[in-house]
Short mmCIF file of the C-alpha atoms (twelve columns), coordinates in Angstrom:
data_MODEL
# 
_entry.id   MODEL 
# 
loop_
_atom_site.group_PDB 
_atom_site.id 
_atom_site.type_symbol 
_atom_site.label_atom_id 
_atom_site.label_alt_id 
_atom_site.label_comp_id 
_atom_site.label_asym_id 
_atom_site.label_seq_id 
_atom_site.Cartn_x 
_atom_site.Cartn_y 
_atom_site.Cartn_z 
_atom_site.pdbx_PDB_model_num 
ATOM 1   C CA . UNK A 1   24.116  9.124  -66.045 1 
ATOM 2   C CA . UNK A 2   23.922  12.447 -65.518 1 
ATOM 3   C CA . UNK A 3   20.522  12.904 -67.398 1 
ATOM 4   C CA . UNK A 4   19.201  10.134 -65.598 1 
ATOM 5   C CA . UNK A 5   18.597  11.832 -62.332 1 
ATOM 6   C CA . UNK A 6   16.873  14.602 -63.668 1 
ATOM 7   C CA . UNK A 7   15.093  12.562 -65.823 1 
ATOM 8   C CA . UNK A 8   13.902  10.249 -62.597 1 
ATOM 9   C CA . UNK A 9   12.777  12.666 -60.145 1 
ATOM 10  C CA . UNK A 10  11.046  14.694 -63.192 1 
ATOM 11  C CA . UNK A 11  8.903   10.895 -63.883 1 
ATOM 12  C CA . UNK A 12  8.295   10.996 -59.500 1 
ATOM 13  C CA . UNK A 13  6.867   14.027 -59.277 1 
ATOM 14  C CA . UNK A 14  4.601   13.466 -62.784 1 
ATOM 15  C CA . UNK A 15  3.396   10.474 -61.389 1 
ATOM 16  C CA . UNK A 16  2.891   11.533 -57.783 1 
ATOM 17  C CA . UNK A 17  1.077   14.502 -59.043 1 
ATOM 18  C CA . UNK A 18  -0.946  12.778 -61.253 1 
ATOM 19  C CA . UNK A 19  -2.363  10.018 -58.799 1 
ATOM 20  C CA . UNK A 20  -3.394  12.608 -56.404 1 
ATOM 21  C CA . UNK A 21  -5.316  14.141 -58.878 1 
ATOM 22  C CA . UNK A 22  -6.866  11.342 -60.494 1 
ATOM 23  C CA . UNK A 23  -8.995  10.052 -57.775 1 
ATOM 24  C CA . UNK A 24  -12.453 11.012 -57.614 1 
ATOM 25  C CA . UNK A 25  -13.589 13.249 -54.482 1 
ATOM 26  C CA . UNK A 26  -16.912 12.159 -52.836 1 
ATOM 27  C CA . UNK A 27  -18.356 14.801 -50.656 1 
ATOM 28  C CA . UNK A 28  -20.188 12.947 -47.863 1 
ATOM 29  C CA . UNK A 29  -22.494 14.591 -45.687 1 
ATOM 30  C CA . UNK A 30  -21.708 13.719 -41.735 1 
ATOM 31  C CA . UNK A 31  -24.573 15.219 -39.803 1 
ATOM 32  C CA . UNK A 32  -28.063 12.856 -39.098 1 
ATOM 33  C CA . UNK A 33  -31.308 14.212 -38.802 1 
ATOM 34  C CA . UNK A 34  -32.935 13.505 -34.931 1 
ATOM 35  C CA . UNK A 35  -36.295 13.839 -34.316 1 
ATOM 36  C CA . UNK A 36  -37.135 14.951 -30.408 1 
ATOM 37  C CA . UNK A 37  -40.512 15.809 -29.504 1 
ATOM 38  C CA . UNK A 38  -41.856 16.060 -32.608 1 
ATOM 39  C CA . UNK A 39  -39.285 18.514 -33.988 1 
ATOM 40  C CA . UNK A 40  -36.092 17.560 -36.197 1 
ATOM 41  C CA . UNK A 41  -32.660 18.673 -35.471 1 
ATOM 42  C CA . UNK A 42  -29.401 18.240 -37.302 1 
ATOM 43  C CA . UNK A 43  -26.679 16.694 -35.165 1 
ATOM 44  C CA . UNK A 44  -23.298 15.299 -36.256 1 
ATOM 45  C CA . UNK A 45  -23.422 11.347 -37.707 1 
ATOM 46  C CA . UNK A 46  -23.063 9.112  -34.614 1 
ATOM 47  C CA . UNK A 47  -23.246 11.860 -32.032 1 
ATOM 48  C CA . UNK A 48  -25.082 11.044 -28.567 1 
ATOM 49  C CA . UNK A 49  -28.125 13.752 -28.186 1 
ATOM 50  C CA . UNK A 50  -30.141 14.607 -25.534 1 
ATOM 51  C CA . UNK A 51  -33.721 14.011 -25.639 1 
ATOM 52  C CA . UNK A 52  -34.318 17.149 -22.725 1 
ATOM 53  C CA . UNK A 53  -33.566 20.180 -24.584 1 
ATOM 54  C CA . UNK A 54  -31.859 23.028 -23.226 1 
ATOM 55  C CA . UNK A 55  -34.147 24.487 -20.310 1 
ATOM 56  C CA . UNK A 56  -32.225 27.218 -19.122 1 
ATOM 57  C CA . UNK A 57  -30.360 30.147 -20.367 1 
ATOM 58  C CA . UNK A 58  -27.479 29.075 -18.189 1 
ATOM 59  C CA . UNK A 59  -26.577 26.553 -19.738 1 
ATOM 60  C CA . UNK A 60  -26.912 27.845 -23.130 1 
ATOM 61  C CA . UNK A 61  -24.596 30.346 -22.362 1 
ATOM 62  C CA . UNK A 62  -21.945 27.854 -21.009 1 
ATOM 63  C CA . UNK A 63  -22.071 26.486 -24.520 1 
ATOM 64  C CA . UNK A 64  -21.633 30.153 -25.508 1 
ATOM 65  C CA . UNK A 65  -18.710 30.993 -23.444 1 
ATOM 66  C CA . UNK A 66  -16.548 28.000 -24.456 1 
ATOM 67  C CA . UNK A 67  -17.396 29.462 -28.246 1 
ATOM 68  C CA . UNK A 68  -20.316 27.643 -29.502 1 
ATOM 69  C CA . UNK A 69  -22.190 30.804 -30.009 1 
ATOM 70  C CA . UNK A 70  -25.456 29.641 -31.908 1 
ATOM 71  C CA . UNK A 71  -26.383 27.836 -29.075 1 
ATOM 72  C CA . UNK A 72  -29.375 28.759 -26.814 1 
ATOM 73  C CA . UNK A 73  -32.617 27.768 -24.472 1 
ATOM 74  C CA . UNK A 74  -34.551 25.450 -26.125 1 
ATOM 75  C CA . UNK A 75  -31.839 23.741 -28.350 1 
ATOM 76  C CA . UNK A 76  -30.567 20.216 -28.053 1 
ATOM 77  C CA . UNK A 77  -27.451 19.322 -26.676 1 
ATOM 78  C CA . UNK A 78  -25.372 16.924 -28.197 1 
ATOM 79  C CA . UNK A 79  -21.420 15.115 -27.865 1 
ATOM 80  C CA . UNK A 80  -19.586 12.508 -29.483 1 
ATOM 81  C CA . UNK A 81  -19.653 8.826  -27.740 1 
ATOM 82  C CA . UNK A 82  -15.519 9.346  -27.609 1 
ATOM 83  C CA . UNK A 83  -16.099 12.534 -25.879 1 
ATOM 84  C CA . UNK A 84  -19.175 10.956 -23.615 1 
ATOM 85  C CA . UNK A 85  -16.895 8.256  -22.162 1 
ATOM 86  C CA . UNK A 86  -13.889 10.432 -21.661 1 
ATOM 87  C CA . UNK A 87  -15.719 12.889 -19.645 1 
ATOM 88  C CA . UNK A 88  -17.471 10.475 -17.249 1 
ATOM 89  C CA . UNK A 89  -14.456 8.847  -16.538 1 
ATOM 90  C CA . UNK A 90  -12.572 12.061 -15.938 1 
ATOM 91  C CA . UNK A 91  -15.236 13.043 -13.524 1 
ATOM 92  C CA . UNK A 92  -14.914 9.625  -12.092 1 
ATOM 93  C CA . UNK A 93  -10.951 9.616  -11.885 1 
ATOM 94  C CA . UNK A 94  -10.108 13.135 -11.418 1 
ATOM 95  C CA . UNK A 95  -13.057 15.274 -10.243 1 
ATOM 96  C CA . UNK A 96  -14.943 18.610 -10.879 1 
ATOM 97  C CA . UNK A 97  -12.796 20.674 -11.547 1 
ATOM 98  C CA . UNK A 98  -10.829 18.432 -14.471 1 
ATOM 99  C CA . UNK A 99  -14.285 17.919 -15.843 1 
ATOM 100 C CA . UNK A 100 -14.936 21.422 -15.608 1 
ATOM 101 C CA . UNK A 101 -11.933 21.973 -17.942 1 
ATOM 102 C CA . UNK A 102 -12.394 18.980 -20.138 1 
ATOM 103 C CA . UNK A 103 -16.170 19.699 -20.760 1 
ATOM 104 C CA . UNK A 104 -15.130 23.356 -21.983 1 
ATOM 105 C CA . UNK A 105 -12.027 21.753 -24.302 1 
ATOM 106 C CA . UNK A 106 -14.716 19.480 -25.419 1 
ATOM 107 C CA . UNK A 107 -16.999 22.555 -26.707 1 
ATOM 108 C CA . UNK A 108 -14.429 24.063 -28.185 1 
ATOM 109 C CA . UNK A 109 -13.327 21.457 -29.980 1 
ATOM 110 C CA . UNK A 110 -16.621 20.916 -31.097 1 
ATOM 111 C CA . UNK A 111 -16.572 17.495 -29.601 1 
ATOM 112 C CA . UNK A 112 -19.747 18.671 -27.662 1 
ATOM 113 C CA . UNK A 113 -22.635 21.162 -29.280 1 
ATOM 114 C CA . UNK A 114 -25.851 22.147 -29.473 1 
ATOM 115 C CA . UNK A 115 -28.354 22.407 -32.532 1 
ATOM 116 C CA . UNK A 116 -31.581 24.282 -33.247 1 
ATOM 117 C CA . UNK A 117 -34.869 22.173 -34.535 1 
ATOM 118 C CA . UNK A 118 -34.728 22.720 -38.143 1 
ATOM 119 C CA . UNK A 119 -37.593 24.906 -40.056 1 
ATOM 120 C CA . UNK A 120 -39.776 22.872 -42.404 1 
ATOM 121 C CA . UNK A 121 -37.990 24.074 -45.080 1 
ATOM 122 C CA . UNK A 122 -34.767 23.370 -44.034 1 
ATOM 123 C CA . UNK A 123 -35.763 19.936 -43.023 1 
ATOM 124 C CA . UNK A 124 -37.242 19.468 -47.027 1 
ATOM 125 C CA . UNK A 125 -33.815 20.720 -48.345 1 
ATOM 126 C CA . UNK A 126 -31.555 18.239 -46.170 1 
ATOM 127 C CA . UNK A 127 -34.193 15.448 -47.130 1 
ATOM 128 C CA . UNK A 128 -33.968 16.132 -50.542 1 
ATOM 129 C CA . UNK A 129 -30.829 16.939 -51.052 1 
ATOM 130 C CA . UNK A 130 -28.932 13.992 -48.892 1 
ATOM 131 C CA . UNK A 131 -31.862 11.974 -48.561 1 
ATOM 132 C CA . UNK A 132 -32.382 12.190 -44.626 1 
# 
């Protein structure tokens, strides 16, 4: 009896071990290639974009300040439906200034971003590699 126990939690952690192990990782790739105005840009899968690309450098630097530093004029703006809905109705519900807040949590959290048209070779490389 005493053997047992041993013997049982040695068997546990063997097989719990082992079945973590044993399954096969697939590496997906989560980001979609957008075309706007002729250009392509990589934004996450899913993800809401704006067609009007960044126009200012004020707004690029709001991106900036709330830590998404690659971010500037020019670039496309993007956010995650989740994040879309959320912010509209916290604008609706509670204001500017919880929006304000929210919309800088949401950059941070990189629930909002912004993304640069890809070069043509970095557009060949994501459509060869995941097949964009």
């Amino acid at each position: 009896m005493k053997l047992l126990k041993p013997f049982l939690i040695g068997i546990f952690m063997l097989l719990s071990s082992g079945c973590s192990t044993l399954f096969p990782k697939h590496y997906t790739y989560d980001k979609n290639i957008v075309f706007v105005k002729g250009k392509p840009y990589l934004v996450p899968h899913g993800a809401l974009f704006n067609t009007t690309l960044i126009k200012d450098e004020l707004t690029a630097k709001d991106y900036r300040t709330y830590g998404h530093s690659p971010c500037r004029k020019g670039d496309l703006t993007w956010v995650s439906p989740k994040t879309a809905e959320e912010l509209k109705e916290m604008y609706r519900t509670d204001g500017a200034d919880a929006f304000s807040y929210a919309y800088g949590e949401a950059i941070r959290t990189k629930r909002m971003g912004c993304a640069r048209a890809l070069t043509q070779s970095e557009y060949e490389y994501y459509k060869t590699k995941y097949g964009f």
